[in-house]
Structures are given as structure tokens and as C-alpha cells.
N, C-alpha and C positions, 0 to 999 in steps of 0.2 A: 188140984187144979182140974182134972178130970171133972165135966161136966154130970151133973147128975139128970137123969134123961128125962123128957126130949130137952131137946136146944134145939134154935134156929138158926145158919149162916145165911146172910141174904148176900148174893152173889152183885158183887160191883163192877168186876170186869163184862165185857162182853154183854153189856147194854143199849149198845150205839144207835137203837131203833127206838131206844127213849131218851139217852139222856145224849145231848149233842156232844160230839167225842173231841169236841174243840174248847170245850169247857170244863176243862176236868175236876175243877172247882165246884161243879155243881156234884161231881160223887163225894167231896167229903160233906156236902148238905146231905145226901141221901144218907150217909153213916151216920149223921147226928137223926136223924128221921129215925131211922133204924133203931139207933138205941134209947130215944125216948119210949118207943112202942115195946120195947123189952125183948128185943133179939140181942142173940146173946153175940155172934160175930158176923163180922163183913169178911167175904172173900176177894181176892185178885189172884189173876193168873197171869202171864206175860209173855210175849214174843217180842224179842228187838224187833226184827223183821221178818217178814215174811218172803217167799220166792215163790217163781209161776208155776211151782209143783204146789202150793198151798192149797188149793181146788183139785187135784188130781183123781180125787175119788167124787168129784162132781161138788159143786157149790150147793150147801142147804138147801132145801126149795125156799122156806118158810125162814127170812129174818131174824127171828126173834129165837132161832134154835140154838144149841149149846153148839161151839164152834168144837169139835171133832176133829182129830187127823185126818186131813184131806179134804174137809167139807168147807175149806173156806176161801172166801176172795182176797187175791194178794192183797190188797187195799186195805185190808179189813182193819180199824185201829184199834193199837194194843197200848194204850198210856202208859207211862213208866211204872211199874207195880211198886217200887222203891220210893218213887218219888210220891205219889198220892198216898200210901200207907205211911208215912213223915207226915203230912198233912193231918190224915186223920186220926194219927195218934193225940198230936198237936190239938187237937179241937174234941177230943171224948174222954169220957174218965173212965166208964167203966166196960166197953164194948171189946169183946178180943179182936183182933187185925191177925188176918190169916193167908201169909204170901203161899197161895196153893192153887198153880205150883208156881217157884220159881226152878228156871233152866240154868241149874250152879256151874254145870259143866265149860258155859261161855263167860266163866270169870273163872281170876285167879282166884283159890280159896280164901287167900290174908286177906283181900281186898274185901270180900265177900264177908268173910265173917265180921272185918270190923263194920262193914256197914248194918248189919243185921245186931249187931252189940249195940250200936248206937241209938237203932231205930226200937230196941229192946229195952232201953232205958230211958229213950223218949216217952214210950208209954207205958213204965212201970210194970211192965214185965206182962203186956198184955199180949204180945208177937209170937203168932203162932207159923211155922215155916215146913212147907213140903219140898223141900227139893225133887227135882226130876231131868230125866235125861234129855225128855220130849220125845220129835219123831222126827223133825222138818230139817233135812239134808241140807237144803240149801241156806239154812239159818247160820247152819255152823262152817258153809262153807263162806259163807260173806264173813265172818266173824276169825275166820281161820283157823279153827278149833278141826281137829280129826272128829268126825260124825263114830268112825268106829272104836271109839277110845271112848266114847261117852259116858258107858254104863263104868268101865275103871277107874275113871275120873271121879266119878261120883262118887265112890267108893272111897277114894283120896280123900275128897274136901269134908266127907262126913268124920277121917280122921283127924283130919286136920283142923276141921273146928275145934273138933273136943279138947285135940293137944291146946291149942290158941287159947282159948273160951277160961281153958282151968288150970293153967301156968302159965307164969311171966320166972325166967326167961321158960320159951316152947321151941322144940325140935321136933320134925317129922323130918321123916324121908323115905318116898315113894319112889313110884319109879317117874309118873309124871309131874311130883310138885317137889322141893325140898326147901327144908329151912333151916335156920340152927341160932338157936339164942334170942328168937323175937321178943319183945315185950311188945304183945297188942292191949292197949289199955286204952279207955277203960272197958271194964267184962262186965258183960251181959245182967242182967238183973239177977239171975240167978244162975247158982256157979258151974250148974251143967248148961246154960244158953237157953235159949229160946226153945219152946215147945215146939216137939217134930211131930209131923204128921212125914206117912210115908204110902204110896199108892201106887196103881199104875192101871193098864188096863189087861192085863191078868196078873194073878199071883204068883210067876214065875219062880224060880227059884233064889234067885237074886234079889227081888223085891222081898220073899219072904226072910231071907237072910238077913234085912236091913230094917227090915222091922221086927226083927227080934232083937236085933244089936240094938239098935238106936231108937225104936219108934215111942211118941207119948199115944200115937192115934195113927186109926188107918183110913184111909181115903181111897178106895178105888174107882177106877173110870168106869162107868158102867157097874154090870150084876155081877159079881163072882158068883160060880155054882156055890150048892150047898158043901161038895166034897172039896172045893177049894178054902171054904170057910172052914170048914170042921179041919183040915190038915195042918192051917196056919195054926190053928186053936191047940193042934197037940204040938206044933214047933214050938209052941209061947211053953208050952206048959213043960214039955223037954230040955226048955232052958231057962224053967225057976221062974216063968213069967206068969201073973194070974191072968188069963186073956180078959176079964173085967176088968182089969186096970188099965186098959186102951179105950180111949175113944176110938168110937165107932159110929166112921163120918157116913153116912147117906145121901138121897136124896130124891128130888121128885121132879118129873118131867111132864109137860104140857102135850094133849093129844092135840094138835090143829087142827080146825073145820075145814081150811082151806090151808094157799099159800100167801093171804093177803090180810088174814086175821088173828090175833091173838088167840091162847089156850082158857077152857075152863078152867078157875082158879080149887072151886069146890072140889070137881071132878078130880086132880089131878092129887089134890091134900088126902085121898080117898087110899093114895099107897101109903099112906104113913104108918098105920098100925101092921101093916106088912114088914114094910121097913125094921118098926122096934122089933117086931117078933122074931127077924133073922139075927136080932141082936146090934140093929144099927142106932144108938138111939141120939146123936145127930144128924137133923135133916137139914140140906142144901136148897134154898129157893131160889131162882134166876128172875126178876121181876118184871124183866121186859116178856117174856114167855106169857102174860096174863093182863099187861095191859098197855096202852102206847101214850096216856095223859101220865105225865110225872105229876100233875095236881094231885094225883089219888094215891100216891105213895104212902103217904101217912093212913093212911085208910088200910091202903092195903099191909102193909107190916102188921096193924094192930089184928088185920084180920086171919094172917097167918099164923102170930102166936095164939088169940085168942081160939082159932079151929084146930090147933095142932092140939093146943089142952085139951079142948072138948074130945078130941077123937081116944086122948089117950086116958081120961077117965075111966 
């Protein structure tokens, strides 16, 4: 299932300057868009909610920018990432559906896993899943989750699937989840679950921990150095891992002319052979970053994978 390189994810969440965020129907058209034009997956990322520290490092200038810890307005809408990935499982055959990230830590693990089994078998084993801690204090205080428990929490639920996911009855016991004798049925399309992606915005030690345990692919926020690449590279390899057997998620970011206009599309598809060469050979595209007519969707998709091939001839 590892993609053979390049791929394209066209990014679904966090388009609200194209596609009206009150219509969320209109992002499973944009995934059927997407996979007629031969990209290979749709992203979503998700906040319940947001709190008035979401801006605290200053609101984006520029709309159409990737919403960042810190850079965003409370307001800002986050559609259910569960819910519209159900939708567009439902309505595609062949496209992957990539909850990255979701924030596991503000659900119970059972919960959580049967719904990602569920949504796993709704599209035949297309559901690809990043868990993550996040950053936004005030999410998990509305939610009533300890903020500082986040990163051991996570830690739980990644056991706790696998217990869940690859026996009936399943027993874990942590220090914050426990179970004993569950049958969560039905399991996953495949008997290790859904495809994990694992990321963050550096490669700490914890993150690298859990992508050697768990990861199918990595996803980081932002650049890792090259010595943070090269280290993860000998942890995979010090633990029987071939680091080519990961996906290796990417992507590309829009330079703005101003704070009132979309990015060069050309311009921007220019880091891609950068990109594979550090060994990333899926790229991430955000479509609102290049232009504000959803008429040219279809246009644009074909013209993303059509210039990503060219560049990488």
C-alpha cells in the first residue's frame, strides 16, 4: 500500500476562502473532482473547537494560509473530519481518505477506534489515520481532557487500538484507559487497522518513538533538518525498519504577493523535486492557497498531477 512516488494529497480541510464552510457537501464534490483527475488522496485535519488563545501568535495575514498553532481566528471552521470522511468514502472507489491529524487524545480510545474500523470498512481499506496531540490548551480544557497528559494519552490509544483492532475478546491497561474482555467488532479492513501516519512539528523523541513502533508514513509539520531526517532514518533501521518502507508525506506552500491575493501555482509546484530528493515522495497541496473560483478545481487538480509528473521526469 505504500505509494510508489510521487503522489498527490489535495488538502480538504481548511479551504473556507473557497469552499463555503456551511456546505460541507460541497468537499465530498471536491474529492470526487480530485479523484477523477488522478490524485491519489484527500486530506482533513480537525479542531472541535477552538479558544481566544487560537490567534495568540497573531492571525495569518493572508486567508488562504495553512492554519498553524497560533495563527488562527477563534471562528475559524473545522467540519467534523469523521463525519465528511464517511461521506466521502461513501461516494469514491478509489481515492485514499487521510484523517491527518486527528486529536485522539479528546476521545476515548474504544470509541475512537470503533469509529475509524467502521469508517475503514466503509471504504475498503482506503483510511489513512495520523493521530496527534495538537497544541490548543483551551480545546482540551473545554472538552475536559488534562492538556498535560496528552502526549501519554496518546501513547495509550495507539496501544489500545492495536489491542482492539486484532482481538476479540481485547484487554489493555494503562494508567489512563483500561479494559478487559471487549469484543469491538466489526475489525478494520485489515487486521493491523488503518494506515498510520505519524508527524508533528519537530522530531522529538517521542514522535520518533512512535513512528518506529507504529508508523506506515511520516508526516511532519513544517522542514525537519537534514540531521533530524538522517537520525529518524538510523532509529527505523536500529529497529529492523527499512526507512523506504514509509511513506514519506511532504509538501508545498504558496509565496503570496500580497494579503488579498492567492499564490503562484507554478511557482510554488517548483519545491517538488526538492521535496523527492530529501526523500519525500508524497506532496501535500492546499487548493485554496492558488486560487478562490471553485469553477477551476477540475482544472486545477489535473494541473497539479499533470506538473508534479513533468517536474519529476
Amino acid at each position: 500500500m505504500i505509494p510508489t512516488s510521487p503522489r498527490v494529497v489535495l488538502v480538504l480541510s481548511e479551504n473556507w476562502t473557497l469552499i463555503d464552510p456551511r456546505e460541507p457537501r460541497r468537499l465530498v464534490e471536491v474529492a470526487r473532482i480530485a479523484e477523477d483527475a488522478g490524485i491519489d488522496t484527500v486530506m482533513l485535519s480537525e479542531h472541535v473547537v477552538l479558544g481566544p488563545s487560537a490567534g495568540a501568535a497573531g492571525v495569518m495575514g493572508n486567508p488562504r494560509d495553512y492554519a498553524l498553532p497560533g495563527n488562527q481566528d477563534p471562528a475559524m471552521p473545522w467540519p467534523d473530519s469523521l463525519v465528511v470522511a464517511s461521506a466521502v468514502a461513501a461516494a469514491t472507489t478509489t481515492l485514499r481518505i487521510a484523517l491527518a491529524a486527528i486529536i485522539a487524545p479528546l476521545r476515548h480510545p474504544l470509541l475512537l477506534a470503533k469509529q475509524l474500523a467502521t469508517l475503514d470498512l466503509l471504504s475498503g481499506g482506503r483510511l489513512v489515520v495520523q493521530p496527534t496531540v495538537s497544541w490548543h490548551e483551551d480545546e482540551y480544557r473545554a472538552l475536559d481532557v488534562p492538556f498535560r497528559e496528552r502526549g501519554a494519552r496518546l501513547d495509550e490509544h495507539l496501544a489500545a487500538w492495536r489491542a482492539s483492532w486484532r482481538e476479540s475478546p481485547a484487554t489493555f491497561h494503562g494508567r489512563h484507559y483500561r479494559f478487559e474482555d471487549v469484543y469491538l467488532e466489526p475489525k478494520p479492513a485489515r487486521p493491523t487497522g488503518p494506515w498510520l501516519w505519524i508527524g508533528g512539528s519537530s522530531v522529538h523523541p517521542a514522535v520518533r518513538r512512535r513512528l518506529v513502533e507504529h508508523a506506515d508514513g511520516f508526516h511532519p509539520l513544517g522542514q525537519p533538518s537534514d540531521d533530524a531526517l538522517a537520525d529518524l532514518r538510523d532509529a527505523l533501521r536500529a529497529a529492523g525498519r527499512d526507512p523506504a518502507s514509509l511513506e514519506w508525506i511532504g509538501g508545498i506552500r504558496g509565496r503570496f504577493p500580497d494579503e488579498h491575493a492567492p499564490a503562484d501555482l507554478d511557482e510554488a509546484l517548483e519545491q517538488v523535486p526538492v521535496q523527492i530528493a530529501r526523500g519525500f515522495g508524497t506532496i501535500c497541496v492546499k487548493p485554496s492557497q492558488f486560487l478562490d473560483d471553485p469553477s477551476q478545481l477540475p482544472a486545477f487538480c489535473r494541473r497539479v498531477v499533470s506538473r508534479v509528473q513533468e517536474l519529476m521526469a
